[in-house]
N, C-alpha and C positions, 0 to 999 in steps of 0.2 A: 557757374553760379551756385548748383547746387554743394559743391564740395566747399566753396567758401561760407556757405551757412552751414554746413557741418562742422565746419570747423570755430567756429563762434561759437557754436552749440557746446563743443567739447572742453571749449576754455572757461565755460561758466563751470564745471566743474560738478553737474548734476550728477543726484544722485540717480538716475534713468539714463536705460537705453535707449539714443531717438534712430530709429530706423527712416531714414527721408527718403520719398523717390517722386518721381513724377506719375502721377498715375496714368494719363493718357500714353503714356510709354512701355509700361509694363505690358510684357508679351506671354508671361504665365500663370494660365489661368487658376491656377491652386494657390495660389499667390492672392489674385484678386476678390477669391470668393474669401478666402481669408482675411485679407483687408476689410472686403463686404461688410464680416460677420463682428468682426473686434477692432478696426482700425476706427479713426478721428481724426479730424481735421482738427490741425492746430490752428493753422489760419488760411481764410480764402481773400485773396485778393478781388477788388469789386468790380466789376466792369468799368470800363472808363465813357464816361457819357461825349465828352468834348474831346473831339476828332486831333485839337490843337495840344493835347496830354500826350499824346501817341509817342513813344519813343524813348520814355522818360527811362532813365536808368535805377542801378539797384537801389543807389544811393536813397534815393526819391521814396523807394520805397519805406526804408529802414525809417527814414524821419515820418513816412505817414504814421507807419505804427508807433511810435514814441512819443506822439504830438496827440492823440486818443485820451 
């Protein structure tokens, strides 16, 4: 999942470096405190209230943020 939104990222043709990672995966910490200090959330997905959303794929996702 995440190298398919790297690569969307890359066909818009920005003028920015986007470094993506998962953060609860990241296993170095000089890294992290880095992150800490200068990194941002570009987007946080919201918790899902209704148990019957569970499962939903990426697609799902892509249209929520489009539909804002």
């Amino acid at each position: 999942m995440l190298l398919k939104i790297e690569n969307e990222l890359d066909d818009l043709l920005l003028p920015y470096t986007i470094d993506l990672s998962i953060f609860h995966k990241i296993e170095n910490t000089d890294l992290i405190e880095h992150i800490s200090r200068v990194g941002f959330v570009l987007y946080k997905r919201s918790k899902v209230k209704n148990a019957g959303s569970m499962g939903r794929g990426a697609g799902s996702l892509k249209r929520e943020a489009t539909e804002k």
